[in-house]
C-alpha positions as CSV (number, residue, x, y, z in Angstrom):
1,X,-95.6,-73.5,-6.0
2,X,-98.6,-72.8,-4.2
3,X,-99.5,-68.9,-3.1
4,X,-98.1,-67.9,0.6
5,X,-100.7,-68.2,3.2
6,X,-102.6,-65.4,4.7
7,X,-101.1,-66.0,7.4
8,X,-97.5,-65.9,6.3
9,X,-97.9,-62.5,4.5
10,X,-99.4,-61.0,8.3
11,X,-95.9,-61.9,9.4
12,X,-94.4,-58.4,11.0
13,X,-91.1,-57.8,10.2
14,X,-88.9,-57.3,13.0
15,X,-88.7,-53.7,12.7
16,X,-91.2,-51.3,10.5
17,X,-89.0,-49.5,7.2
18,X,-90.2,-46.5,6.2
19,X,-89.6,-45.8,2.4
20,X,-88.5,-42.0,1.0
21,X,-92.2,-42.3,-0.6
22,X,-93.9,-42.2,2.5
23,X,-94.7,-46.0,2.7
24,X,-93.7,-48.1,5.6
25,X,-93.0,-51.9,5.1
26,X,-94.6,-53.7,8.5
27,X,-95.4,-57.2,7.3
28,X,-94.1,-59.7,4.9
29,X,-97.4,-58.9,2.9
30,X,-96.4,-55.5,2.6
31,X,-92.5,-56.3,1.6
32,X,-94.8,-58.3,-1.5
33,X,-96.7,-55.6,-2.1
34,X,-94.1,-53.0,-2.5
35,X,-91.7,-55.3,-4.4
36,X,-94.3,-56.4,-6.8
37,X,-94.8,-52.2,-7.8
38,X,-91.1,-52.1,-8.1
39,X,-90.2,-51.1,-11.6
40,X,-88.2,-53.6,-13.8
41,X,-84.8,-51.9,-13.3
42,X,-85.1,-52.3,-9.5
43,X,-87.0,-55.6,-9.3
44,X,-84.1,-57.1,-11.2
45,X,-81.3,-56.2,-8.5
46,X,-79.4,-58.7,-7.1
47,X,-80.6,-57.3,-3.3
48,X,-84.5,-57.7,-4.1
49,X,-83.8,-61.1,-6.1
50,X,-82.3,-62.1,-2.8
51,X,-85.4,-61.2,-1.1
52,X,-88.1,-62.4,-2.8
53,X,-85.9,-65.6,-2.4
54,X,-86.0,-65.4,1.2
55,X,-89.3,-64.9,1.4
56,X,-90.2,-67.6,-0.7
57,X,-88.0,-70.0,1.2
58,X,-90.0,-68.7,4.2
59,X,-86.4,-68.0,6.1
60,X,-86.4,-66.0,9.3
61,X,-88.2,-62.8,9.5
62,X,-85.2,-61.0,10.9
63,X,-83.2,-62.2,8.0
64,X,-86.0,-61.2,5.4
65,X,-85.7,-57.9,7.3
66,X,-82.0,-57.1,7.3
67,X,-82.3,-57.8,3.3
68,X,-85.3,-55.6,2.7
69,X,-83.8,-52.7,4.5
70,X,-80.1,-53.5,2.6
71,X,-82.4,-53.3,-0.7
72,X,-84.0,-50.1,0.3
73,X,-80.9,-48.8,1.0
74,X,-79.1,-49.7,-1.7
75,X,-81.7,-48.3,-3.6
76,X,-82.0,-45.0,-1.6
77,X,-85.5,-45.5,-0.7
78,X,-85.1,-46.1,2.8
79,X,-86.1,-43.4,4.9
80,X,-83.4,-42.9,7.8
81,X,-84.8,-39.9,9.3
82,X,-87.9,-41.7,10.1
83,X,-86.3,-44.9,10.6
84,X,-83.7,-42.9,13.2
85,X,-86.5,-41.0,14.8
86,X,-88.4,-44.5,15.9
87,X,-85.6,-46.1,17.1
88,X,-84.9,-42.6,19.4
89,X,-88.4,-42.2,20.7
């Protein structure tokens, strides 16, 4: 399989998610980045498998989104307060 374009990784997501470690995931590129740092017990859940899938099927970005911010969830890593105070202001 050849690597994702440059373009492709600058992809925004369709809304930015903030992770409990003060990260925010904006672009597809970042959604790689993070997910490649993930240890092994998270990378291997079914919700970021399911991502990582997406993304390499190049689906639509607001599909890719509502998975990454399930897998954050599910993981407790996504950051509501800051996610809640974004979508208020």
């Amino acid at each position: 399989m050849s690597p994702l374009p440059p373009r492709y990784l600058a992809t925004k997501i369709t809304e930015p998610l903030p992770t409990t470690d003060g990260g925010t995931l904006r672009t597809i590129g970042d959604a790689i980045a993070y997910m490649t740092g993930l240890p092994k017990h998270r990378e291997t859940k079914n919700a970021w498998q399911h991502a990582a899938k997406l993304i390499l099927a190049r689906e639509p970005v607001a599909a890719i989104t509502r998975q990454l911010s399930l897998a954050l969830f599910m993981d407790a890593k996504l950051d509501l307060k800051r996610a809640r105070a974004k979508t208020t202001a």
